[in-house]
C-alpha positions, 0 to 999 in steps of 0.5 A, spaced: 565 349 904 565 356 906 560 359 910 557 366 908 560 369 914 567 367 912 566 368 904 564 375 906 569 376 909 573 373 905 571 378 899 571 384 904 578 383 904 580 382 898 578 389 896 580 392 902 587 390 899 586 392 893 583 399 895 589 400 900 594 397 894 592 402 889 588 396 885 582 401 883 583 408 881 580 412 885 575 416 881 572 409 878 566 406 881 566 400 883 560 395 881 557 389 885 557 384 878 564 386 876 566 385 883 562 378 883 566 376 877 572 378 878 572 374 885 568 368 883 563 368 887 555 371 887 553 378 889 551 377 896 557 375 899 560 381 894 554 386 897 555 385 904 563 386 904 561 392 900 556 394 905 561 393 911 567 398 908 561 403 907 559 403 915 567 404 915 567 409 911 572 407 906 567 406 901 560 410 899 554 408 895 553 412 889 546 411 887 544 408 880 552 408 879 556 404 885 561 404 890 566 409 890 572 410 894 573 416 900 579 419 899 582 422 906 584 428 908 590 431 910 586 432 918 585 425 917 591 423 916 593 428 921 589 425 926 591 417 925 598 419 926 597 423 933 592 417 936 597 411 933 602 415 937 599 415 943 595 408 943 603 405 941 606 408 947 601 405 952 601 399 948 608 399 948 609 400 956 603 393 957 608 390 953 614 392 956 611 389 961 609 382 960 616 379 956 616 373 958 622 368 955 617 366 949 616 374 948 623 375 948 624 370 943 620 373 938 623 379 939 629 376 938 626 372 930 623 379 929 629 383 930 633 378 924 627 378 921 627 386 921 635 386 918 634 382 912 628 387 910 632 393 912 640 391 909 641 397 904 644 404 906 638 407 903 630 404 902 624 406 899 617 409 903 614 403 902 618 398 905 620 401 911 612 402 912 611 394 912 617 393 916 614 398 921 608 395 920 610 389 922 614 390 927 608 395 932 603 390 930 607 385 934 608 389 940 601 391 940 600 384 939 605 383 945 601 388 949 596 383 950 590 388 950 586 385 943 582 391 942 588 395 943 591 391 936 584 392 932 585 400 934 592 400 932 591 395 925 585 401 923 590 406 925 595 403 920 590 402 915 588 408 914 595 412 914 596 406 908 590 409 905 593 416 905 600 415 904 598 411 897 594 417 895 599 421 896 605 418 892 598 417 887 602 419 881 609 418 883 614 414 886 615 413 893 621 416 896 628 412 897 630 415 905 637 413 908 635 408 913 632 410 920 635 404 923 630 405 928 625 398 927 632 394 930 633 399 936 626 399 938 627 392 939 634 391 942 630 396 948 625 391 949 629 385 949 633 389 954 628 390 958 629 399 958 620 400 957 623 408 957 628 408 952 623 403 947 618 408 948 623 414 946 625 410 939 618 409 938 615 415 939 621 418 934 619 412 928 612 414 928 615 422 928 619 421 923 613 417 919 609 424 920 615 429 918 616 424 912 609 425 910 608 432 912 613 434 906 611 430 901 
């Protein structure tokens, strides 16, 4: 059986999910009891999760009508882009420097992964955020530095949060692939820490430019 900790846990990201999925209208109040019910547990579990995401400032507690969801601003939004620019680079150069030939390897399973995701001429917002995604947590994760990957992850999350507010009412956008995610690796396999940081910094660029037109 699950201890509250983990249950807690557990129910913390599941609305996480749901919030960055755009499963809650953003102007509904959420509700402890709903909650509770919708996830199968007890309010305690569901009150602490709550609790957490308001310390995080994703939610806020409306006295005598529930938990709302924050809205980000376009400086917030702003702001991430420019602090997962500089805290990738650096993890970029860390990681860079500790490819080993198991490192290696799974740049090289990620690289076929990236392909599969990426085989059309053109491909929506959407997915070319998830396969980003994917890809800078993993050199994060490569970086060796944990709290490095848990700042980056926050970084992600909260543009994800921005991005769905944006194309709130509308379809996410289908661009001409960037080709990038695959030249990112192709560099790091190589062993070429300056032209890895140069894709990389430009995937993020070109994330920012996209953003800023919507």
């Amino acid at each position: 059986m699950a201890n509250a900790g983990s249950l807690k846990k557990k129910i913390y990201q599941q609305i996480f999910q749901k919030i960055i999925n755009n499963e809650f209208p953003l102007d509904e109040f959420l509700v402890e009891g709903k909650l509770a019910e919708m996830f199968g547990v007890s309010r305690a579990p569901v009150r602490e999760a709550l609790v957490e995401l308001c310390n995080e400032k994703i939610l806020r507690n409306i006295p005598r009508a529930g938990y709302q969801i924050v809205q980000l601003s376009q400086k917030e939004l702003r702001d991430a882009l420019q602090l997962r620019l500089i805290l990738e680079t650096e993890g970029m150069k860390m990681a860079c420097g500790r490819l080993n030939d198991g490192s290696v390897a799974r740049l090289k399973a990620l690289k076929k992964e990236l392909r599969e995701l990426e085989n059309g001429e053109v491909i929506s917002l959407e997915s070319w955020m998830t396969s980003g995604s994917h890809l800078h947590l993993t050199i994060a994760e490569l970086s060796g530095n944990q709290l490095l990957y848990e700042k980056i992850q926050e970084t992600h999350n909260i543009i994800r949060r921005a991005t769905v507010q944006i194309y709130l009412n509308q379809d996410y956008p289908r661009r001409e692939q960037p080709l990038l995610h695959e030249r990112i690796v192709n560099a790091m396999i190589r062993g070429d820490k300056g032209k890895a940081v140069e894709l990389l910094r430009k995937d993020i660029n070109t994330l920012r430019e996209i953003l800023q037109e919507a």
